[in-house]
C-alpha positions as a LaTeX table, in Angstrom:
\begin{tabular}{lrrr}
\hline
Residue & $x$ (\AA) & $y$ (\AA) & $z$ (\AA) \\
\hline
Unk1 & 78.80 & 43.93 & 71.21 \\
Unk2 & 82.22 & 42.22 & 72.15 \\
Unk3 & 84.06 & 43.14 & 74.95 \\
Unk4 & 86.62 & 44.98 & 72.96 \\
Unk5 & 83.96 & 47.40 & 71.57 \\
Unk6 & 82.70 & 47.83 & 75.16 \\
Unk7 & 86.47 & 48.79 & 76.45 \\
Unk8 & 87.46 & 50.62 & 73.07 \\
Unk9 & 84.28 & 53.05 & 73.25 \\
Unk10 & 85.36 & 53.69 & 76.94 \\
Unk11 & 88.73 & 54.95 & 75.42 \\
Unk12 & 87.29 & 57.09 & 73.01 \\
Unk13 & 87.01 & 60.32 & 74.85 \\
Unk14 & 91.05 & 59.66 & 75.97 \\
Unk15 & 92.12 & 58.76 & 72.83 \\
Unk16 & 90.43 & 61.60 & 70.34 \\
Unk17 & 92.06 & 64.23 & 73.29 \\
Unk18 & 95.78 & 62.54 & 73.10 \\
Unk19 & 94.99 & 62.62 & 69.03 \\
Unk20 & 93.83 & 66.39 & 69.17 \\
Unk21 & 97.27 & 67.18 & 71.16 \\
Unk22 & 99.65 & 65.22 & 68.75 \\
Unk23 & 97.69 & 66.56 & 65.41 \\
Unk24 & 98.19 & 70.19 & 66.94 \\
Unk25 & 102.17 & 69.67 & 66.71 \\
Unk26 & 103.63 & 70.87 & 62.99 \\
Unk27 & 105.86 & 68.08 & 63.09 \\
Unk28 & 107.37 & 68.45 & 59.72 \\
Unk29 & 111.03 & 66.61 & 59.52 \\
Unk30 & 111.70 & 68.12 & 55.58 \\
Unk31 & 114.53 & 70.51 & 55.49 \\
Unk32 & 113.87 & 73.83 & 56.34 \\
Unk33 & 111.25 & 73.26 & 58.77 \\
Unk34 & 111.90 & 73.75 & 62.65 \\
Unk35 & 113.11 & 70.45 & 64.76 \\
Unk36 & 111.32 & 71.21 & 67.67 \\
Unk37 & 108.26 & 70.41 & 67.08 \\
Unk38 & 109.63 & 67.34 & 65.66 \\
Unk39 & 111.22 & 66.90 & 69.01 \\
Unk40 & 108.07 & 67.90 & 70.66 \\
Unk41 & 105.95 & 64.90 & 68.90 \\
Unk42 & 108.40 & 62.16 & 69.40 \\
Unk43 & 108.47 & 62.99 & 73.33 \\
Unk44 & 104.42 & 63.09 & 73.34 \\
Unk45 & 104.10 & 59.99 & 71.97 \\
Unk46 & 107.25 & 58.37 & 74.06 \\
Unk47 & 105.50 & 59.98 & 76.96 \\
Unk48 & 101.95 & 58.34 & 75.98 \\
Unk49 & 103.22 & 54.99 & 75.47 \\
Unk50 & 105.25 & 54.98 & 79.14 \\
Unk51 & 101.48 & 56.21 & 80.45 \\
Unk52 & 99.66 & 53.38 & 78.58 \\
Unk53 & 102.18 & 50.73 & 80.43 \\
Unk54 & 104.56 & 50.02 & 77.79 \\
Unk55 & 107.48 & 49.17 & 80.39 \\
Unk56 & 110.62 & 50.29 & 78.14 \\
Unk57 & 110.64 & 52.60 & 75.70 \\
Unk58 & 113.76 & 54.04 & 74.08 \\
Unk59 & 114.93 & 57.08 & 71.47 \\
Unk60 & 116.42 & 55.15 & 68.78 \\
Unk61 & 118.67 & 58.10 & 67.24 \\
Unk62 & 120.54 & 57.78 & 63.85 \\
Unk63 & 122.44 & 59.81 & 61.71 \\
Unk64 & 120.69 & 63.01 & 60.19 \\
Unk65 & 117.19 & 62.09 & 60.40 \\
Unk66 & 114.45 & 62.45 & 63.48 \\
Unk67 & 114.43 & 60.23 & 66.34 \\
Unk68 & 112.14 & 56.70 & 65.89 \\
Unk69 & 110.15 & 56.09 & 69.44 \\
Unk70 & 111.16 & 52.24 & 70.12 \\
Unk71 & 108.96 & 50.47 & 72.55 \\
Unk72 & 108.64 & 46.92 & 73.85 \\
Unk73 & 106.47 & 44.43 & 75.86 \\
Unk74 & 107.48 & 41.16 & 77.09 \\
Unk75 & 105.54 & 38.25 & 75.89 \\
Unk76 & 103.52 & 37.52 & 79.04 \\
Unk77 & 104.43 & 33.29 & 78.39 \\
Unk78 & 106.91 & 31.72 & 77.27 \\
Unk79 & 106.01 & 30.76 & 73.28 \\
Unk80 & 103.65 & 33.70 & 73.07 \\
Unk81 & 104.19 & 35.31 & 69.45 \\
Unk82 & 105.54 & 38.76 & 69.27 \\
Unk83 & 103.54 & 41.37 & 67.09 \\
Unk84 & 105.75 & 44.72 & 65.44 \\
Unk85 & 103.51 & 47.71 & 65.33 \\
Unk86 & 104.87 & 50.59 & 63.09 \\
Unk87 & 103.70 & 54.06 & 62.61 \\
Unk88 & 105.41 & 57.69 & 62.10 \\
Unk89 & 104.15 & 60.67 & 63.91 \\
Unk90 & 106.21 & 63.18 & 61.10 \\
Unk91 & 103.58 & 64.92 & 58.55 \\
Unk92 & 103.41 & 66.47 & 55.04 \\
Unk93 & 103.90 & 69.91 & 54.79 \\
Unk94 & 100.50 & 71.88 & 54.58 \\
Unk95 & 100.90 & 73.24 & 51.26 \\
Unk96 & 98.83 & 76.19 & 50.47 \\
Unk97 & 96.74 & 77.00 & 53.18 \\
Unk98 & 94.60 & 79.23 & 51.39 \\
Unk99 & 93.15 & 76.05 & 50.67 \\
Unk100 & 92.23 & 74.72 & 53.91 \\
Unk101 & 89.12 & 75.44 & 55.35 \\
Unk102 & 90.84 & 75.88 & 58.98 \\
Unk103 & 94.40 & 76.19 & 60.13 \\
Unk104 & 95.88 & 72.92 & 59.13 \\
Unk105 & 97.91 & 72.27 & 62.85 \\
Unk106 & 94.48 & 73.50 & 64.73 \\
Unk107 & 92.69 & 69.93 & 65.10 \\
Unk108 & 88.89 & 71.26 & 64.05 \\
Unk109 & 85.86 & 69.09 & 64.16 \\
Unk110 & 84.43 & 67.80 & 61.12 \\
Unk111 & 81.03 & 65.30 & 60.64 \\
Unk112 & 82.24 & 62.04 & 62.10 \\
Unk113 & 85.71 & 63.47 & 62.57 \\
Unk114 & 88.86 & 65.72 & 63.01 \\
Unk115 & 90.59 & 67.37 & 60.14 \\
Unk116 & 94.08 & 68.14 & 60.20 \\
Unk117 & 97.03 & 67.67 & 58.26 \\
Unk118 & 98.68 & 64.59 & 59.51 \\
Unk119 & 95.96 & 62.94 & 61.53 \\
Unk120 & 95.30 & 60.16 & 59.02 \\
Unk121 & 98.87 & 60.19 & 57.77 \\
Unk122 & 99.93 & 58.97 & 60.30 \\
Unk123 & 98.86 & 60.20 & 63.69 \\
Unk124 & 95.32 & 58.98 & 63.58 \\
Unk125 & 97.51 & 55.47 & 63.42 \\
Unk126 & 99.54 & 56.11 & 66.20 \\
Unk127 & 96.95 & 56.61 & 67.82 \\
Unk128 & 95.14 & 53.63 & 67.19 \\
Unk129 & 98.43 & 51.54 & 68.24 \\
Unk130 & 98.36 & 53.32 & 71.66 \\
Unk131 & 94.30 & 52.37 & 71.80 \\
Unk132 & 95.19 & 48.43 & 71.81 \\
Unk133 & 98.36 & 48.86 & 74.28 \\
Unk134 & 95.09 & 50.57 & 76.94 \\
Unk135 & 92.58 & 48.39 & 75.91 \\
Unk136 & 94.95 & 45.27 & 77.66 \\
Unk137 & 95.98 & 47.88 & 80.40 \\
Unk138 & 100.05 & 47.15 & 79.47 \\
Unk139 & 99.62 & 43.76 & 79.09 \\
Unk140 & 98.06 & 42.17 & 75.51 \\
Unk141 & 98.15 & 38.06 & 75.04 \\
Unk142 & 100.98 & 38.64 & 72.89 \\
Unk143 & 104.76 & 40.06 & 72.83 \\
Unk144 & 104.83 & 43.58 & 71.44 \\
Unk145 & 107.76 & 45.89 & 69.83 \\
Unk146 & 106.60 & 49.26 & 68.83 \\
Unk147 & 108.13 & 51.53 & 66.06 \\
Unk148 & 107.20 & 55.11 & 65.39 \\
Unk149 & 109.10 & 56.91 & 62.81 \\
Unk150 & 109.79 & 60.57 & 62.76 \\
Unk151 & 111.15 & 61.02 & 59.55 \\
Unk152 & 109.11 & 58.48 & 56.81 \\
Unk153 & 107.73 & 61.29 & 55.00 \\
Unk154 & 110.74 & 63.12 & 53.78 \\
Unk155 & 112.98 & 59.97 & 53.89 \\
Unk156 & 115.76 & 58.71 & 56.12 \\
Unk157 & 118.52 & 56.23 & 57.02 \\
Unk158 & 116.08 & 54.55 & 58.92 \\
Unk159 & 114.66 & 53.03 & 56.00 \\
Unk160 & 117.73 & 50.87 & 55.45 \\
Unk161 & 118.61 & 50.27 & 59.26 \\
Unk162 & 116.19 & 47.26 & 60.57 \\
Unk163 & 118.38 & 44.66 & 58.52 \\
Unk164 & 121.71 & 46.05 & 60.68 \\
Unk165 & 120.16 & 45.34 & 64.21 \\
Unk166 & 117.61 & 42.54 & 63.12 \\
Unk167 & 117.58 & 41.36 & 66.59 \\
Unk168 & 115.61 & 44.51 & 67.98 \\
Unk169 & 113.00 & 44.06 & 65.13 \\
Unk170 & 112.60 & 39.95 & 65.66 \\
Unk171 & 109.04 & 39.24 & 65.55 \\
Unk172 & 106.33 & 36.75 & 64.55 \\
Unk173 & 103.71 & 39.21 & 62.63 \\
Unk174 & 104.22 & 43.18 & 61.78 \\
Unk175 & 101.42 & 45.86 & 61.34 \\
Unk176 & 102.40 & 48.41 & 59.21 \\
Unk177 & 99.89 & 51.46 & 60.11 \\
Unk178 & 100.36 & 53.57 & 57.04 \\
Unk179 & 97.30 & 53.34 & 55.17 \\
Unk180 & 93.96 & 52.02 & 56.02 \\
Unk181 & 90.69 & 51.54 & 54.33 \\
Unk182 & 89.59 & 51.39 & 50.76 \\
Unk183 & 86.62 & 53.77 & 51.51 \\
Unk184 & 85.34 & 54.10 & 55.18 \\
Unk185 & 83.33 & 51.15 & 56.51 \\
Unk186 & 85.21 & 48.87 & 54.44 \\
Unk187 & 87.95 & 46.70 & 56.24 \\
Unk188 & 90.79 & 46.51 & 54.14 \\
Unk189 & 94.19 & 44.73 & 53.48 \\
Unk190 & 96.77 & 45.87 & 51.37 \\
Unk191 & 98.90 & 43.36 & 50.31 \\
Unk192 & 101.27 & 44.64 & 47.56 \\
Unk193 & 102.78 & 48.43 & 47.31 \\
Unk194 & 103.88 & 49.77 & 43.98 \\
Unk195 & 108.04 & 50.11 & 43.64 \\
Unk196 & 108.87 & 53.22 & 42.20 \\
Unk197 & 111.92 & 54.98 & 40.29 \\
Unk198 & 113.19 & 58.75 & 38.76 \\
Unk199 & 114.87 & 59.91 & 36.06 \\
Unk200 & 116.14 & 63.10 & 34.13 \\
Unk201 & 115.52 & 63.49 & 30.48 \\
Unk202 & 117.09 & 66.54 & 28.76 \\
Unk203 & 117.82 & 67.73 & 25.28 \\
Unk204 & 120.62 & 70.29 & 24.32 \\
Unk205 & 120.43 & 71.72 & 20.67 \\
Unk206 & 121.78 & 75.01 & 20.19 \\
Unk207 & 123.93 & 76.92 & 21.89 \\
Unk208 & 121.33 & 79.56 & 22.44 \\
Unk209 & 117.66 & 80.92 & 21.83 \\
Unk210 & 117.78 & 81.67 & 17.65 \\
Unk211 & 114.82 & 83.62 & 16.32 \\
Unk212 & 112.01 & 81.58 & 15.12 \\
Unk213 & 111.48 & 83.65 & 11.77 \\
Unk214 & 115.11 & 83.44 & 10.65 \\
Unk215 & 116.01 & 79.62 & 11.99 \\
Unk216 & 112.76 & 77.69 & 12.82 \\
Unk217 & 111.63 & 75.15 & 10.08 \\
Unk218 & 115.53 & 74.14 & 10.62 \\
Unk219 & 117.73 & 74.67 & 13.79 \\
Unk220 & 116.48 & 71.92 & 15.93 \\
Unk221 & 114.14 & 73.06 & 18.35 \\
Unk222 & 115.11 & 71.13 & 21.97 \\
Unk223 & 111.20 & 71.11 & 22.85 \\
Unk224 & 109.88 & 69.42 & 20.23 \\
Unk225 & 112.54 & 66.78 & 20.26 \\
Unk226 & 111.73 & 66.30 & 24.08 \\
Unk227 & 107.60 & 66.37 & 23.51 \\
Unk228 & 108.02 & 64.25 & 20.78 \\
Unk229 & 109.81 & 61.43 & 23.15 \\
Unk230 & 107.49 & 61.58 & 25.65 \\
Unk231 & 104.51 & 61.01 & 23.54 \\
Unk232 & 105.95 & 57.22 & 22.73 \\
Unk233 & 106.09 & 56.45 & 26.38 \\
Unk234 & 102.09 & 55.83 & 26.04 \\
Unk235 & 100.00 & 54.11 & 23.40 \\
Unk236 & 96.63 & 55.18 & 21.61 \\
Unk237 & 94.79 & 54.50 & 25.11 \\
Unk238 & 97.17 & 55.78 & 27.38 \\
Unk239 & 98.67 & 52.59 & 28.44 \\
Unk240 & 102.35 & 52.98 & 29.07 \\
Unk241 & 103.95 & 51.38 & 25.89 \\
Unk242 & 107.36 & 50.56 & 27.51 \\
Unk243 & 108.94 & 47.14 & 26.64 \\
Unk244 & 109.63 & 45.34 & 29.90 \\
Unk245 & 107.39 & 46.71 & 32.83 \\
Unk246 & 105.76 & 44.00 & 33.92 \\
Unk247 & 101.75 & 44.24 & 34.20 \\
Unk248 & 98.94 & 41.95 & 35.54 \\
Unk249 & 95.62 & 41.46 & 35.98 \\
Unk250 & 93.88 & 42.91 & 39.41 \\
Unk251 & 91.56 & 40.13 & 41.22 \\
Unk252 & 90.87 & 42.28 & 44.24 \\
Unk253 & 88.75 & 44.92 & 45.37 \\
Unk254 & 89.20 & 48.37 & 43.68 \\
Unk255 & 86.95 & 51.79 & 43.32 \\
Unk256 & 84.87 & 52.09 & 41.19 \\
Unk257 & 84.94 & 54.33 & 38.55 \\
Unk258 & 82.67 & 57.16 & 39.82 \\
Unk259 & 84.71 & 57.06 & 43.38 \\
Unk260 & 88.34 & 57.37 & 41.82 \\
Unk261 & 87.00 & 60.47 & 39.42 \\
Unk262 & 85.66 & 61.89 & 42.94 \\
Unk263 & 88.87 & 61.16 & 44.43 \\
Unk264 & 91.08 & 61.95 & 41.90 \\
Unk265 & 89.35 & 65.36 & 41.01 \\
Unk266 & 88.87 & 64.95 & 37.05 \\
Unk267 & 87.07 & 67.35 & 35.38 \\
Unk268 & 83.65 & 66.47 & 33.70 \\
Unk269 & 83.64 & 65.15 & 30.35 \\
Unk270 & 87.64 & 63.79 & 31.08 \\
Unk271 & 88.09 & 60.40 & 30.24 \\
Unk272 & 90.45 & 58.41 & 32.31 \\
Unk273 & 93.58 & 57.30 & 30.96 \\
Unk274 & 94.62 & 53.61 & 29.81 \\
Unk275 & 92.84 & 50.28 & 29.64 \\
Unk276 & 91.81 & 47.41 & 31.84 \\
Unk277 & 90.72 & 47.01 & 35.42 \\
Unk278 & 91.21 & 50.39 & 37.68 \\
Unk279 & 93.28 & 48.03 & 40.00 \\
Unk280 & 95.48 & 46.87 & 36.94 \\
Unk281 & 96.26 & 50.28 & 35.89 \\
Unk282 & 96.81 & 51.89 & 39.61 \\
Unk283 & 98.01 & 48.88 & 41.20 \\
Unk284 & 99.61 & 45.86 & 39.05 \\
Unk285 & 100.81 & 47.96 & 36.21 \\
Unk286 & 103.14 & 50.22 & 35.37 \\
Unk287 & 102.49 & 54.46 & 35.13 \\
Unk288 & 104.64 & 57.05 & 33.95 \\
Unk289 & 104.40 & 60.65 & 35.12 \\
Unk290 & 105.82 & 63.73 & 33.98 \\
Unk291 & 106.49 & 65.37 & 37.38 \\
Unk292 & 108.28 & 68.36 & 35.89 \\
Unk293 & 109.20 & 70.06 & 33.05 \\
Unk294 & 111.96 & 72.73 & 32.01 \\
Unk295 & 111.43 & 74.98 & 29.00 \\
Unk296 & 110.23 & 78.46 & 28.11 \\
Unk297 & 106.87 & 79.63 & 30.14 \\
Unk298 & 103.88 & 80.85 & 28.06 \\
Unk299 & 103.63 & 84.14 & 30.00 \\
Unk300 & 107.77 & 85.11 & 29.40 \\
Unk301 & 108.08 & 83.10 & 25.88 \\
Unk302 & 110.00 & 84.66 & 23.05 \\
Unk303 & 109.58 & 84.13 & 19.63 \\
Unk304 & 112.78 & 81.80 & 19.54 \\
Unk305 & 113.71 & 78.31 & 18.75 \\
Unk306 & 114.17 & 76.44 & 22.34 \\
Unk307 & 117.86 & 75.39 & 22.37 \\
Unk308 & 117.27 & 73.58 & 25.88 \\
Unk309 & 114.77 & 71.54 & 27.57 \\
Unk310 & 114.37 & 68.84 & 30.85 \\
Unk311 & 111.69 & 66.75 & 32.31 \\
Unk312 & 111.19 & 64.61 & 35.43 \\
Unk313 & 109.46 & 61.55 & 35.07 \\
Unk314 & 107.97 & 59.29 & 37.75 \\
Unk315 & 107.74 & 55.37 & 37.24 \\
Unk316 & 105.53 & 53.39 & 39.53 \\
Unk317 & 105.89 & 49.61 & 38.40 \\
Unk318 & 104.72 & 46.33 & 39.62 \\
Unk319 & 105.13 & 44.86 & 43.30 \\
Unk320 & 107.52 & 42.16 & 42.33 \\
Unk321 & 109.33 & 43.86 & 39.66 \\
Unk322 & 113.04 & 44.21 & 40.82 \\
Unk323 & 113.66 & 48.25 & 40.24 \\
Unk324 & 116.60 & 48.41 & 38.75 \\
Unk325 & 115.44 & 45.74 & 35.95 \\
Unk326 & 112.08 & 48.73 & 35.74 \\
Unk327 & 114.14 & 51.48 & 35.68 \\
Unk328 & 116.72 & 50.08 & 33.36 \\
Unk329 & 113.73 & 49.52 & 30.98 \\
Unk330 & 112.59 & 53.04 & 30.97 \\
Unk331 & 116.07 & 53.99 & 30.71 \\
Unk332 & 116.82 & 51.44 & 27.63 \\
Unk333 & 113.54 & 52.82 & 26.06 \\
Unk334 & 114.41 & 56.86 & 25.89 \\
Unk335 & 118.00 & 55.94 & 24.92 \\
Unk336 & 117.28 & 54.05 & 21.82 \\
Unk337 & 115.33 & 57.50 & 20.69 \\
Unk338 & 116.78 & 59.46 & 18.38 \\
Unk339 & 113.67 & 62.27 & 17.54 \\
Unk340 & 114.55 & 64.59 & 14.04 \\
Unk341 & 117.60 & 62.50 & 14.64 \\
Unk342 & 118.79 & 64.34 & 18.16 \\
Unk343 & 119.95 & 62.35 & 20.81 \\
Unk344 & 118.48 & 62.33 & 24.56 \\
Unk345 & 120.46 & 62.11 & 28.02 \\
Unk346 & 119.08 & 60.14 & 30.25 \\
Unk347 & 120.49 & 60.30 & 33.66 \\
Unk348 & 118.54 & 57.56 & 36.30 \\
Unk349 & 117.86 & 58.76 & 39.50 \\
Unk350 & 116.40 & 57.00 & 43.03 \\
Unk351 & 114.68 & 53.72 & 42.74 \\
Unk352 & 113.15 & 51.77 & 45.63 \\
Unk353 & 111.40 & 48.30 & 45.47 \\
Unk354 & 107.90 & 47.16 & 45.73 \\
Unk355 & 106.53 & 45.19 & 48.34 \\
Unk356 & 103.96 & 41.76 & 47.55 \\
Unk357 & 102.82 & 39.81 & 51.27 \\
Unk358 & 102.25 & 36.59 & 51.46 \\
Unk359 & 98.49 & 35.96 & 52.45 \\
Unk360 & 98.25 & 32.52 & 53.69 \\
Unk361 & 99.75 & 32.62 & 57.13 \\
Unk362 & 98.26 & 32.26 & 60.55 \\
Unk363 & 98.41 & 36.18 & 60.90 \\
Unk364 & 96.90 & 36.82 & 57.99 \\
Unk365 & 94.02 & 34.31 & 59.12 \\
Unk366 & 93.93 & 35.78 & 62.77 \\
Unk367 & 94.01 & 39.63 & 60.74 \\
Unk368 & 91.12 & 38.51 & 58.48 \\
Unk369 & 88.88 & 37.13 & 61.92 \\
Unk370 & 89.79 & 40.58 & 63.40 \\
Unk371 & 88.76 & 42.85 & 60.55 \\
Unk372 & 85.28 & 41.11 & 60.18 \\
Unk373 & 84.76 & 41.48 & 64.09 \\
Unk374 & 85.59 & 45.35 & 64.25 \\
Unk375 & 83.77 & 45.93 & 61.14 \\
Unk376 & 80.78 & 43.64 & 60.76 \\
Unk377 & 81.78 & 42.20 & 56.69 \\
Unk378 & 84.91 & 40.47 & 55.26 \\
Unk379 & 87.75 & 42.23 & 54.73 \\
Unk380 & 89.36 & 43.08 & 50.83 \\
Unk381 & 92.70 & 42.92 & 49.57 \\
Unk382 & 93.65 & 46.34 & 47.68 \\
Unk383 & 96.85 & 47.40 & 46.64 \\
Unk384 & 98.83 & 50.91 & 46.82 \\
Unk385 & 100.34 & 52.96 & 44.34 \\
Unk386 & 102.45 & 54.65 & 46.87 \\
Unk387 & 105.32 & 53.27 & 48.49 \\
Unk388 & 106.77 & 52.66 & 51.90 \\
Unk389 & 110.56 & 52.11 & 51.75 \\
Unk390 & 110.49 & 50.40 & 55.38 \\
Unk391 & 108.41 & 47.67 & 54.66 \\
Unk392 & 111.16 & 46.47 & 52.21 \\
Unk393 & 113.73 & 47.23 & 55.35 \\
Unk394 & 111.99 & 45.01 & 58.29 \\
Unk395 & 110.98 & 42.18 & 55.59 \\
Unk396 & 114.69 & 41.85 & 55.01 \\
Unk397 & 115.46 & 42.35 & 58.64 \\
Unk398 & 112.47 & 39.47 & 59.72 \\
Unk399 & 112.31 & 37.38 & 56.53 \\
Unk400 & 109.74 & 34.95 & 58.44 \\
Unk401 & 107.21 & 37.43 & 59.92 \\
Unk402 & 104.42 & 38.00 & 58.15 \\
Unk403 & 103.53 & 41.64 & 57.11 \\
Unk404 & 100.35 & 42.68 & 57.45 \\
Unk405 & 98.99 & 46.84 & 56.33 \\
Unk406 & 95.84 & 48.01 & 57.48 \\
Unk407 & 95.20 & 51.00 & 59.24 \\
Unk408 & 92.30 & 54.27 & 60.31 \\
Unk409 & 92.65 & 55.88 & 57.05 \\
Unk410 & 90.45 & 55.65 & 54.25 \\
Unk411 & 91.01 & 56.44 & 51.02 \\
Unk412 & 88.50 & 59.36 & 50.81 \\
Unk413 & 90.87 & 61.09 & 53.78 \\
Unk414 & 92.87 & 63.46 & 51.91 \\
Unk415 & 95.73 & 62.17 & 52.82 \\
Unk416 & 99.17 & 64.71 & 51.48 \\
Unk417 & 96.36 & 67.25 & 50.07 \\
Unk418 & 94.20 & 70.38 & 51.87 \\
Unk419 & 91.21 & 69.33 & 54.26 \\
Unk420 & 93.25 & 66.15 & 55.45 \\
Unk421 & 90.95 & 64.31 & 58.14 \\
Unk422 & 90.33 & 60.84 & 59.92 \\
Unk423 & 87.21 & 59.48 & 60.90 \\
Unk424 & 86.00 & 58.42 & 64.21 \\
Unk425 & 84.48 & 55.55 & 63.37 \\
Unk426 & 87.88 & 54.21 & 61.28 \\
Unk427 & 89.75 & 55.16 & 64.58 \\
Unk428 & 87.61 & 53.54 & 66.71 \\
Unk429 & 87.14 & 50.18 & 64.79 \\
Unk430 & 91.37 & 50.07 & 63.95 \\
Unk431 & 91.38 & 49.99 & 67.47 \\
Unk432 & 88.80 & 47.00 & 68.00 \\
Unk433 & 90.80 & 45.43 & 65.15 \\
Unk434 & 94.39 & 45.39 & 66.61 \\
Unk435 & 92.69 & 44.19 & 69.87 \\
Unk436 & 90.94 & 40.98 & 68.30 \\
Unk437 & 93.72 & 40.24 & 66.22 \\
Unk438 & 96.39 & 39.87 & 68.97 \\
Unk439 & 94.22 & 37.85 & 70.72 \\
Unk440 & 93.11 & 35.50 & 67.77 \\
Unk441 & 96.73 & 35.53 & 66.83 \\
Unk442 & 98.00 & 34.26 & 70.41 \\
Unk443 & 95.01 & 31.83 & 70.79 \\
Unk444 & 95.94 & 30.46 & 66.57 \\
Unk445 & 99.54 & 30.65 & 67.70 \\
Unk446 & 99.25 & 28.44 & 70.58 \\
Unk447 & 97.15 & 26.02 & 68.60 \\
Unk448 & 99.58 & 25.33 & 65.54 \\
Unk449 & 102.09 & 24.83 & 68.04 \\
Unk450 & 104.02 & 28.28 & 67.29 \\
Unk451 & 104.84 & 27.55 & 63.86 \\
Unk452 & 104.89 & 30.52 & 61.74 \\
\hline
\end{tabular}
């Protein structure tokens, strides 16, 4: 056992209690929730890091979104590298919560862990962040800046701000806390994040509902032109067939089949959708979602030809595809349609970038070391499908540091769904992992002479 894992099981007890207090706060910034207990979480964790030794610590306040916790630490020698740790102690709404098996803002014990919603995403990472700061009393081998969002789940200024006052987000490395494991006991690093885009399809035909019996065969129904463009967005296998989105082969780690159908919820006897590699079609390759859908429902439907109809589509594309080049694609695709000869409107909505790290670094080395220690095997490279507009914002503020994402969660967490929890053991080996990797990465650092 290293030293570390001696001090970080000491902190257990502390930490799980400060993590049971900041899960219990319904700290949801999305409009028309309450901003106190948005207020409430952003002074707990303030409060927690001024406890832990953290000697300044600021409210970083910008226009209409929730206040970011900014902390720092000196670097205790002169040439010591400075590490950014991010996190966001805002949540997901709850959703439904017939569907929870407790009160989703009453922390409840489950085997090996704590469910609530938010305590993998993100609080369980906070958490972890406030872990290392004890574990070297206030003072770790390295300089430290400390961000915790308020607002990442719904969106903010904030995403866009770092590159405006680079100097307050200067560092050598950054750990982006906002994801975690593959599955748990497997140390993982993500290294690219999906970009991802929105648009508005909509067909206009008649200038109202006409009876099917007396105008259908005819009068162009708005639906069927509509259904009948979506259907060429994907081939035979499901594979998106749009010219232009850029797709790749996967060489890392992914799930395997039986885990993502577990994960994902499919039905027995579904098959999955596309071709290749589960990596290339979640990870390095484009998908195209139909998030919503306006027409006639089947309970209220009259026997009418549709004059009107809208969908919502959702475009996740590759890492290092630029997003206006992917959305312009999509864009360029449903525009050249013409189905029965009708025309479609395509209006383009938000877009944000992808995000692809550079691996070969000496934090990347020093992360690897770490992630083996805490965990006992080598670490894998995964990708997400999600995105996190801020990484895109400090890279552009810091174009030197090295970005590194790893984190308590695990990808069986439920993470944004009912039944959300963290693990214990994740927790407590994120922890171990943060420690060893600030001090391989000021012991590497002072070796290569500070060169990043």
């Amino acid at each position: 056992m290293t030293s570390f894992e001696a001090t970080v099981d000491g902190l257990m007890g502390g930490l799980r209690a400060d993590l049971e207090r900041l899960a219990a706060i319904p700290s949801i910034a999305f409009p028309g929730f309450p901003a106190a207990p948005v207020e409430q979480a952003h002074d707990l964790v303030a409060g927690l890091l001024r406890d832990a030794g953290v000697p300044r610590v600021e409210r970083l306040d910008l226009p209409g979104t929730a206040p970011v916790v900014y902390g720092e630490i000196p670097a205790p020698v002169t040439g010591a590298p400075t590490v950014l740790l991010y996190a966001h102690y805002d949540v997901q709404p709850p959703g439904d919560e017939a569907l929870w098996a407790s009160p989703p803002f009453e922390p409840t014990p489950v085997e090996g862990g704590l469910r609530a919603r938010g305590i993998a995403d993100d609080k369980g990472n906070v958490i972890a962040h406030l872990g290392m700061v004890r574990a070297f009393a206030g003072r770790p081998p390295v300089g430290v800046k400390i961000v915790i969002e308020g607002q990442e789940e719904y969106g903010s200024v904030f995403d866009d701000y770092p590159p405006t006052d680079p100097e307050r987000f200067a560092c050598d490395a950054m750990v982006i806390a906002d994801l975690g494991n593959l599955r748990p006991g497997t140390p993982t690093l993500t290294t690219g994040l999906r970009g991802a885009c929105e648009l508005v399809v909509e067909v206009r035909t008649l200038d109202e509902p006409r009876h099917s019996g007396g105008f259908g065969g005819a009068a162009p129904d708005a639906l069927l032109v509509l259904l009948k463009a979506l259907a060429t967005l994907h081939d035979v296998h499901g594979d998106v067939a749009v010219a232009g989105l850029r797709r790749e082969d996967w060489s890392g780690t992914t799930y395997t089949e039986e885990e993502f159908r577990a994960l994902a919820g499919v039905r027995e006897g579904m098959p999955l959708m596309g071709s290749g590699s589960l990596g290339e079609r979640l990870w390095s390759g484009p998908a195209i979602t139909v998030i919503g859908l306006d027409a006639p429902s089947v309970d209220h439907g009259a026997s009418a030809v549709v004059p009107y109809a809208r969908a919502k589509l959702n475009l996740r594309f590759h890492p290092r595809q630029d997003p206006k080049e992917a959305q312009a694609a999509l864009v360029a695709h449903l525009r050249s349609l013409k189905p029965f000869g009708v025309p479609l409107t395509v209006t383009p909505g938000d877009s944000g970038p992808g995000y692809e790290a550079a691996t070969g670094g000496p934090a990347y080395r020093a992360a690897r070391a770490a992630l083996k220690e805490a965990w006992g095997t080598d670490a894998s490279y995964v990708a997400s499908g999600g995105s996190i507009p801020l990484v895109n914002g400090l890279a552009a503020a810091v174009p030197d540091a090295e970005v590194l994402l790893f984190g308590a969660q695990d990808g069986m967490c439920n993470l944004h769904a009912p039944n959300e929890r963290v693990l214990f053991s994740e927790l407590r080996n994120t922890v171990v992992a943060l420690c060893a990797f600030v001090r391989e990465y000021a012991a590497g650092f002072r070796t290569e002479g500070g060169a990043v």
